[in-house]
FILUM-339332 format. One line per 2 residues: number of its first residue (from 1); for each residue z, y, x of C-alpha. Coordinates in nm, 2 decimals, padded with zeros to 4 digits, always signed. Example, Ala and Ser with C-alpha at 12.3 -4.5 7.8 and 13.67 -1.06 7.14 Angstrom:
FILUM-339332
1> +00.78 -00.45 +01.23  +00.71 -00.11 +01.37
***
This chain:
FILUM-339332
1> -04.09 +06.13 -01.18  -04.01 +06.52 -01.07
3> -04.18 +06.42 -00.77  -04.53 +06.25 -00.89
5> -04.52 +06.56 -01.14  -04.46 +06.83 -00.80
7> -04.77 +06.60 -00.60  -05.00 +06.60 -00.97
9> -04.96 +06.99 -00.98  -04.96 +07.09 -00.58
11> -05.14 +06.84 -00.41  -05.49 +07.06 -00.34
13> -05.26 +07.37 -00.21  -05.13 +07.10 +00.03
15> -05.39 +06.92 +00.14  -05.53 +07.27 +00.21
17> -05.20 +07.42 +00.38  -05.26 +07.10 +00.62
19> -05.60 +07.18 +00.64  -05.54 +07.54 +00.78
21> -05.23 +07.44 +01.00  -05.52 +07.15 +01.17
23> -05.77 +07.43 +01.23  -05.52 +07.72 +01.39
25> -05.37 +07.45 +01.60  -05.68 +07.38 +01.70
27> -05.75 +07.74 +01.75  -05.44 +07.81 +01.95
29> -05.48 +07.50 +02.19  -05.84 +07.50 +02.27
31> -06.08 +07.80 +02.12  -05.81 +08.07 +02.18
33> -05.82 +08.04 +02.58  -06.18 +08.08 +02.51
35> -06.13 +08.34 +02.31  -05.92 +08.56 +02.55
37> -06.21 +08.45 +02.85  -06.50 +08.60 +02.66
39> -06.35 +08.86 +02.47  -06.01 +08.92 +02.52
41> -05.90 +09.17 +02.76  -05.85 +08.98 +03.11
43> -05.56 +08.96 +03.37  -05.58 +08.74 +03.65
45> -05.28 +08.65 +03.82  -05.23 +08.55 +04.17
47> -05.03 +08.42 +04.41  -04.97 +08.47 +04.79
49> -04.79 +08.38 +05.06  -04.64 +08.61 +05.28
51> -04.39 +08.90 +05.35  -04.62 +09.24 +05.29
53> -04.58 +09.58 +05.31  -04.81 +09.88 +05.24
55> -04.91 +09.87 +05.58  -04.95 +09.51 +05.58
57> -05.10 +09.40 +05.29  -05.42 +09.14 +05.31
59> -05.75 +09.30 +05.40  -05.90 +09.15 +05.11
61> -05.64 +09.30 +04.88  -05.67 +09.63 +05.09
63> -06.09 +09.62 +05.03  -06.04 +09.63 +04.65
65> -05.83 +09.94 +04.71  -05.95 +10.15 +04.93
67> -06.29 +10.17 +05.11  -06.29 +10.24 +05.50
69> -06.53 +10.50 +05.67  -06.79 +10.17 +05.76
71> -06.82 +09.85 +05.56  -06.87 +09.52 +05.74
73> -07.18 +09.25 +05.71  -07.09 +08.90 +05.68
75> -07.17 +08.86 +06.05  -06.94 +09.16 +06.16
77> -07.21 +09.46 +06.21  -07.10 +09.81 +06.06
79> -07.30 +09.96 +05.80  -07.22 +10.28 +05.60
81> -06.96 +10.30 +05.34  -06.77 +10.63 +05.33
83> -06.99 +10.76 +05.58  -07.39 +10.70 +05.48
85> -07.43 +10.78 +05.84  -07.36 +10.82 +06.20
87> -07.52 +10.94 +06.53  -07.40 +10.92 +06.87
89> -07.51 +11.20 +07.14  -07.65 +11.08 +07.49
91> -07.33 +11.03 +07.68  -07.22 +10.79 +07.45
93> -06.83 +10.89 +07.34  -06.90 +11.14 +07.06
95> -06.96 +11.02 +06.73  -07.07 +11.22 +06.42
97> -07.00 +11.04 +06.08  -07.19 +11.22 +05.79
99> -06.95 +11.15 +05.48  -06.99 +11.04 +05.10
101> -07.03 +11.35 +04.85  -06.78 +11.39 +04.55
103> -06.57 +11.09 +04.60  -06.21 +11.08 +04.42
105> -05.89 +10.91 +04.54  -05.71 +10.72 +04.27
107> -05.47 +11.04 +04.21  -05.79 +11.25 +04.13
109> -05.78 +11.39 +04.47  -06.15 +11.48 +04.56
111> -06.19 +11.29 +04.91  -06.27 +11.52 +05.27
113> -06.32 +11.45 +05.57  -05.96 +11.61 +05.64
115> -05.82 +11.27 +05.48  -05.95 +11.04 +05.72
117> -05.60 +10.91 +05.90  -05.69 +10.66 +06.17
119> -05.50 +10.68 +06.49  -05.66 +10.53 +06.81
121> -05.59 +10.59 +07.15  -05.83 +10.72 +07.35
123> -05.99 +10.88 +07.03  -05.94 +11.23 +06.87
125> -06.08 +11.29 +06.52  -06.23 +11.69 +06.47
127> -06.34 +11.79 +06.11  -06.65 +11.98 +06.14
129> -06.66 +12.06 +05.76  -06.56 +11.90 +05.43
131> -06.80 +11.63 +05.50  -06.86 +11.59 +05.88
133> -06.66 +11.43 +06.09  -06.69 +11.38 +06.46
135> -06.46 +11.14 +06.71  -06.47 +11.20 +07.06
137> -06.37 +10.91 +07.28  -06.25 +10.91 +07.62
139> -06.49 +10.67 +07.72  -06.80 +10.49 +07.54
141> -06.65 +10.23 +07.35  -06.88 +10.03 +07.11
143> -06.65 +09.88 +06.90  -06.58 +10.24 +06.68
145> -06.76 +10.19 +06.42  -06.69 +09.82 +06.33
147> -06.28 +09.96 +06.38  -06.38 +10.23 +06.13
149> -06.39 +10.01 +05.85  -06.02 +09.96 +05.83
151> -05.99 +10.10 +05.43  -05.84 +10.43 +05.38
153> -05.49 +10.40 +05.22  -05.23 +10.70 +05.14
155> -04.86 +10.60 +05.09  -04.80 +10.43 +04.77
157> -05.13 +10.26 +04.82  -05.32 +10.52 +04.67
159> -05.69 +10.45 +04.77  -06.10 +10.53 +04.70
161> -06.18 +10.19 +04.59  -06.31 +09.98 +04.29
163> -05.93 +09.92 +04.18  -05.65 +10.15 +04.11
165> -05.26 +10.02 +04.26  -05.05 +10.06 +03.97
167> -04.69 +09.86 +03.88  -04.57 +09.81 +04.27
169> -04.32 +09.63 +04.26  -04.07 +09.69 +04.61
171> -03.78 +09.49 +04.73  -03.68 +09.75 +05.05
173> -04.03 +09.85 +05.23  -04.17 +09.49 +05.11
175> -04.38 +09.42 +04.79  -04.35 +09.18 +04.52
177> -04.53 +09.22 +04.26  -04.89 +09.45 +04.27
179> -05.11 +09.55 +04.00  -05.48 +09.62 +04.06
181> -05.66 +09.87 +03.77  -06.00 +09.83 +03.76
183> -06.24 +10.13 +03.71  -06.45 +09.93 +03.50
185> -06.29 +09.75 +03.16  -06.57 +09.48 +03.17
187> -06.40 +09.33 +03.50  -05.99 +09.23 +03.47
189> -05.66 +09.32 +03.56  -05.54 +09.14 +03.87
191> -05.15 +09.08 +03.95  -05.06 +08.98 +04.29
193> -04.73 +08.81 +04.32  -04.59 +08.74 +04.67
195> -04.42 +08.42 +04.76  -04.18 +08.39 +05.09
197> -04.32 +08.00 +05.12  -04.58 +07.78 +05.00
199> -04.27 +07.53 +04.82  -04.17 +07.85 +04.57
201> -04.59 +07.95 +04.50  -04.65 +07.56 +04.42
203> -04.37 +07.57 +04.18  -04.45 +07.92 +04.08
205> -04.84 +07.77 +03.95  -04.73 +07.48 +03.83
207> -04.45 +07.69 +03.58  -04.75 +07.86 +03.46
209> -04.62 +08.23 +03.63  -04.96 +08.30 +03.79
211> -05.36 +08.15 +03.68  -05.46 +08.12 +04.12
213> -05.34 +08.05 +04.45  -05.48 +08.17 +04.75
215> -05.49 +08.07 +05.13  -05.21 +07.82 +05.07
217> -05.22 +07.59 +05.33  -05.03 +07.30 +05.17
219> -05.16 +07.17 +04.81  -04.85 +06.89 +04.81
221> -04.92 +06.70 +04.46  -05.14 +06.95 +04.30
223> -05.42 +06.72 +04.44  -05.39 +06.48 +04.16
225> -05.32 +06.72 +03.87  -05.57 +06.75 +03.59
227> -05.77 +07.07 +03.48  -05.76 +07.25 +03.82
229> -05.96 +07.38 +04.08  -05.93 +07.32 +04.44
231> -06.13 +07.49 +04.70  -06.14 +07.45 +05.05
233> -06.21 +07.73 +05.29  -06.23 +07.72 +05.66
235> -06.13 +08.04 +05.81  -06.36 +08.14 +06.10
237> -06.16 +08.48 +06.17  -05.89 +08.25 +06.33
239> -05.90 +07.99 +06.56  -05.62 +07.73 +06.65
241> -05.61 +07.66 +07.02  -05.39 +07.57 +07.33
243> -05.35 +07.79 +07.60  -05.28 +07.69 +07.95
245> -05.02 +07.87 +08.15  -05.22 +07.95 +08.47
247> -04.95 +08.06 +08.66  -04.84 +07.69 +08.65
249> -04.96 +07.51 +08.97  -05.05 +07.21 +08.76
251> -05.35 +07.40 +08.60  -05.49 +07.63 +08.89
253> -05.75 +07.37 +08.92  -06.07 +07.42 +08.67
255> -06.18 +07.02 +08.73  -05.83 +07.00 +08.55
257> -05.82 +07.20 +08.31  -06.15 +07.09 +08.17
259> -06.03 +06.72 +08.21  -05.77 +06.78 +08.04
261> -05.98 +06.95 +07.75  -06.23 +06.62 +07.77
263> -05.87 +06.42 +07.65  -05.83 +06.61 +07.34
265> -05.86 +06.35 +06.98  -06.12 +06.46 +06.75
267> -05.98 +06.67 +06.42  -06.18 +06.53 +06.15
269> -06.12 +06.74 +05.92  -06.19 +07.08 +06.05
271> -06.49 +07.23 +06.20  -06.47 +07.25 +06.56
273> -06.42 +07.53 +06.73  -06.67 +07.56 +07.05
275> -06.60 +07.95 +07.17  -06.37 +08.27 +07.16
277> -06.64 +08.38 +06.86  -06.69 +08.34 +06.56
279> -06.97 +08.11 +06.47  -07.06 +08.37 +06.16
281> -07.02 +08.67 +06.44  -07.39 +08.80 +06.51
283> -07.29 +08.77 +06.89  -07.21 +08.41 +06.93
285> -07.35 +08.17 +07.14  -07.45 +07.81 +07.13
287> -07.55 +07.74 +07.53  -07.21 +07.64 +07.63
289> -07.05 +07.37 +07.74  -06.93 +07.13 +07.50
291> -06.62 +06.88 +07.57  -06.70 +06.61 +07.35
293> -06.38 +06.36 +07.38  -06.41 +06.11 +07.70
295> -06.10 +05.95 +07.79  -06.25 +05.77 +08.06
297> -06.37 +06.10 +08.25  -06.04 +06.23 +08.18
299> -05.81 +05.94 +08.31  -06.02 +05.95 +08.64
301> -05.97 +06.29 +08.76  -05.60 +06.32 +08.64
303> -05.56 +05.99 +08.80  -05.63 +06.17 +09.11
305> -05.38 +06.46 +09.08  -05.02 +06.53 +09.06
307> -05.04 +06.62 +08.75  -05.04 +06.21 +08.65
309> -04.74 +06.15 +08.84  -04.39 +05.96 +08.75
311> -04.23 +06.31 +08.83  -04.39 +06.52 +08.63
313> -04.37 +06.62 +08.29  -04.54 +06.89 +08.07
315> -04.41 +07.06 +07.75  -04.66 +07.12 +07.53
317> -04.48 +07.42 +07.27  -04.55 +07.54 +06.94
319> -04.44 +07.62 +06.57  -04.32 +07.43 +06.32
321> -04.61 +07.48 +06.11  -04.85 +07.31 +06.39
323> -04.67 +07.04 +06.45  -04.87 +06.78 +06.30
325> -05.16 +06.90 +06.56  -04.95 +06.90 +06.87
327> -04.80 +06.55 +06.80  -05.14 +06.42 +06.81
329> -05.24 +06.63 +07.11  -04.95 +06.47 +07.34
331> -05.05 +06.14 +07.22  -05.39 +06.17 +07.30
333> -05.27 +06.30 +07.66  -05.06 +06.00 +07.73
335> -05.28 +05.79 +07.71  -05.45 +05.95 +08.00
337> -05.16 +05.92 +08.19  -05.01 +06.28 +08.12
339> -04.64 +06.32 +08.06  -04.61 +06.55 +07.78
341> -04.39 +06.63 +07.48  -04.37 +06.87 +07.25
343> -04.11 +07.16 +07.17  -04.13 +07.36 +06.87
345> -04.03 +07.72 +06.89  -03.94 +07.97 +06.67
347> -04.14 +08.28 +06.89  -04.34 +08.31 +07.12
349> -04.18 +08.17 +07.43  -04.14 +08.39 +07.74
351> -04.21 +08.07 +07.96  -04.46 +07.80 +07.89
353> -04.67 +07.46 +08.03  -04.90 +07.47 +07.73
355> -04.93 +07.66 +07.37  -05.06 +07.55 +07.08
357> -05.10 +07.84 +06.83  -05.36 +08.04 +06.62
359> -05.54 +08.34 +06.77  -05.70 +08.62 +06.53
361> -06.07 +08.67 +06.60  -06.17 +09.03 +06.58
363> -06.48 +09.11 +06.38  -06.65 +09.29 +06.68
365> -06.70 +09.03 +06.98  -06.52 +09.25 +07.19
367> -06.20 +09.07 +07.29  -06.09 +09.25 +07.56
369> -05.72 +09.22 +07.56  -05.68 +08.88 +07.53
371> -05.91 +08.79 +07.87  -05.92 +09.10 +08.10
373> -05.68 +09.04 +08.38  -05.47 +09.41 +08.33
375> -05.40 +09.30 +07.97  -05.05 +09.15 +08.07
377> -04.84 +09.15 +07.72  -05.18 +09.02 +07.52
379> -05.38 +08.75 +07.81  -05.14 +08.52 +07.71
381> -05.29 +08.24 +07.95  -05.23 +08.51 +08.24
383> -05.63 +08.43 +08.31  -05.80 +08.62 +08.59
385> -06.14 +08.62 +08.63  -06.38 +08.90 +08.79
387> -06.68 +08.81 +08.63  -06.52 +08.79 +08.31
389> -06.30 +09.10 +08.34  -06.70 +09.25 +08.46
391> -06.85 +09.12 +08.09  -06.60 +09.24 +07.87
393> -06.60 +09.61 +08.04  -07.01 +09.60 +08.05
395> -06.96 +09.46 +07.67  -06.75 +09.74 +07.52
397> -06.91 +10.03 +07.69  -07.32 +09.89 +07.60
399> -07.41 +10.03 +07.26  -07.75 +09.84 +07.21
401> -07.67 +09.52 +07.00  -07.94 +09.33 +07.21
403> -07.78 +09.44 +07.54  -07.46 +09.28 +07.41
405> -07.54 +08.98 +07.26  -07.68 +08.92 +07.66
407> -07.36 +09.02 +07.78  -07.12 +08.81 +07.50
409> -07.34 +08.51 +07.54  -07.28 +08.49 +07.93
411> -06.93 +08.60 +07.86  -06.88 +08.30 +07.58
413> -07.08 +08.03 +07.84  -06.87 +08.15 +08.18
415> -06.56 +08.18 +07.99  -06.57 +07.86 +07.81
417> -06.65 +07.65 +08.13  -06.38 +07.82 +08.32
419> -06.14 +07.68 +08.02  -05.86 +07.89 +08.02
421> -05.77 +07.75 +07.70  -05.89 +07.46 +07.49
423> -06.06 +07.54 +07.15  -05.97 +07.30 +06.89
425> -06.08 +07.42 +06.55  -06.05 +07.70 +06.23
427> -05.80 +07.62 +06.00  -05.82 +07.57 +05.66
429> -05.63 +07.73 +05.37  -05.68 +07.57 +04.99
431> -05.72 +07.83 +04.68  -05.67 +07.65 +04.34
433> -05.69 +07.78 +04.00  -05.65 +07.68 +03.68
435> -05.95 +07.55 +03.46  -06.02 +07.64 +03.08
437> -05.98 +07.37 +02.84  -06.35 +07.31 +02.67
439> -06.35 +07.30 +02.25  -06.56 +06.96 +02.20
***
């Protein structure tokens, strides 16, 4: 009876209490995000993988910082920046670099030509006045201003750029945790958090601590998981590769090397990899040779050399991280009739028959130390070549971009045929974010 009087008296406040409970659980679960998108004020937080320092920190992290005295096009040419502008003088190895007026650093530091800290051998930096600044090289050397647009960056990652460091977060000389500031409210605040493996930044998204992932190269079960975003990027400033030891006897033949390259299994799912450059690079080439897989050309010239016989046996090494690669690799090259295992290693080993690794591509086609014989501690394939070694001198000492796309086109062509090392593909990496739930 109390009760059917309580429900007679109460029952529209109720209804109307569930009512409102309905509508701001609706609110909180679905509008709210929505809310916070449009109108809220942002942060963005993301993930990495990788042990940085201040010195060490991802180019892409370092270009919201800081700004360098050149920015880069998408296919690698300089263009101004910090300086609006640069002239050369006839001989070729003094540049003058006309810098940006009223510029601040992040600690309010008005920015002169005095604060430009690079350090390159064979170059010495002279301040002409607060904003002049002239480099005089030893030799010509082409590549300056592309190497100029390394961003500026002061200790504590104080920079010229569109964001402001702020809430570094150190563990010894390595960062955890880094907040970006930007100088503009309408864009948001983005929080890098650094993760020693890809296993702890999985579980790290999937507990909700960060909103993206980036360059992660393993997605594990995050594939199947609803409300996310999963993009795939090939990264054509690396390329994954196996490098012959030429100091072995077994690969002093070219006819071997390349039939060795012919026995290579097709990668599916990367974009092959046909030269040294980068196929976004202004410089590259497409008249080269292509090794398009033929197992029959390769089993008949092996067949034919040592290489093929009972006795011997080559290793192919690499890292953990490759392994899946290599194992395909030495199956491909057995059934050709090569004897070949794999050995994973934890550095780079001191003695080798074959590496798989990846090799950075610089932005400027210049790649000097990797192919000129006199570059012992960085040619790792020991690779000796006169006309090559004639290219990349002529290449990094020619200043007119017409002139050396000539000279890297015969270098990518000569080089590639020769086939010190066999170009396999980019690699991939996977960035995934979370998607906002829509109100329907």
């Amino acid at each position: 009876m109390y009760v059917q009087v309580f429900l007679n008296k109460f029952v529209s406040k109720i209804i109307t209490g569930i009512l409102i409970g309905f509508i701001l659980t609706l609110f909180l679960v679905q509008i709210y995000p929505l809310y916070v998108k449009f109108f809220g004020k942002k942060e963005v937080k993301i993930g990495l993988v990788g042990k940085f320092t201040e010195k060490s920190l991802p180019l892409s992290i370092q270009n919201q910082i800081s700004l360098g005295l050149t920015a880069l096009t998408s296919s690698g040419e300089a263009t101004p920046s910090l300086a609006v502008s640069w002239s050369i003088d006839d001989k070729m190895t003094t540049y003058t670099f006309k810098l940006i007026d009223n510029i601040y650093w992040s600690d309010n530091k008005i920015f002169s030509a005095s604060d430009v800290n690079y350090i390159l051998s064979g170059a010495s930096f002279k301040v002409i006045d607060n904003h002049t600044l002239q480099v005089v090289l030893k030799e010509p050397y082409a590549p300056l201003p592309v190497i100029l647009s390394q961003p500026l960056i002061r200790p504590k990652l104080i920079g010229l750029g569109f964001y402001k460091a702020s809430n570094i977060n150190y563990n010894g000389d390595q960062i955890d945790k880094l907040t970006l500031l930007p100088s503009d409210n309408k864009y948001p605040i983005v929080t890098y958090k650094f993760y020693p493996n890809n296993n702890e930044a999985i579980l790290a998204f999937k507990l909700g601590e960060i909103d993206k992932l980036q360059n992660v190269n393993d997605i594990q079960d995050l594939r199947n998981w609803r409300n996310i975003k999963i993009t795939e990027i090939s990264l054509y400033d690396r390329i994954v590769l196996v490098i012959f030891n030429l100091q072995n006897q077994y690969f002093k033949e070219k006819e071997v090397r390349q039939a060795i390259t012919y026995a290579i299994p097709k990668f599916s799912n990367f974009d092959k990899a046909l030269s040294p450059i980068s196929p976004q690079s202004w410089a590259y080439s497409k008249s080269i040779r292509l090794y398009n897989n033929d197992l029959e050309a390769a089993e008949k010239i092996l067949g034919e050399n040592p290489i093929s016989s009972q006795s011997s046996e080559l290793v192919l090494s690499t890292y953990s991280s490759n392994l899946s690669t290599a194992q395909m690799l030495v199956n491909s090259w057995n059934q050709v009739g090569l004897h070949t295992k794999v050995k994973v290693e934890r550095s780079f080993p001191e003695n080798f028959d074959l590496f798989l690794t990846v090799l950075p591509i610089p932005p400027d086609p210049d790649q000097y130390p990797y192919w000129q014989s006199t570059q012992t501690n960085t040619n790792l394939s020991h690779y000796s070549n006169q006309k090559i070694d004639k290219l990349l001198e002529d290449g990094r000492k020619t200043i007119d971009l017409e002139s050396r796309k000539k000279i890297y086109a015969d270098f990518q062509k000569y080089l590639v045929d020769d086939a010190p090392v066999i170009f396999l593909y980019y690699p991939k990496v996977f960035n995934i974010e979370r998607k906002y739930v829509s109100a329907k």
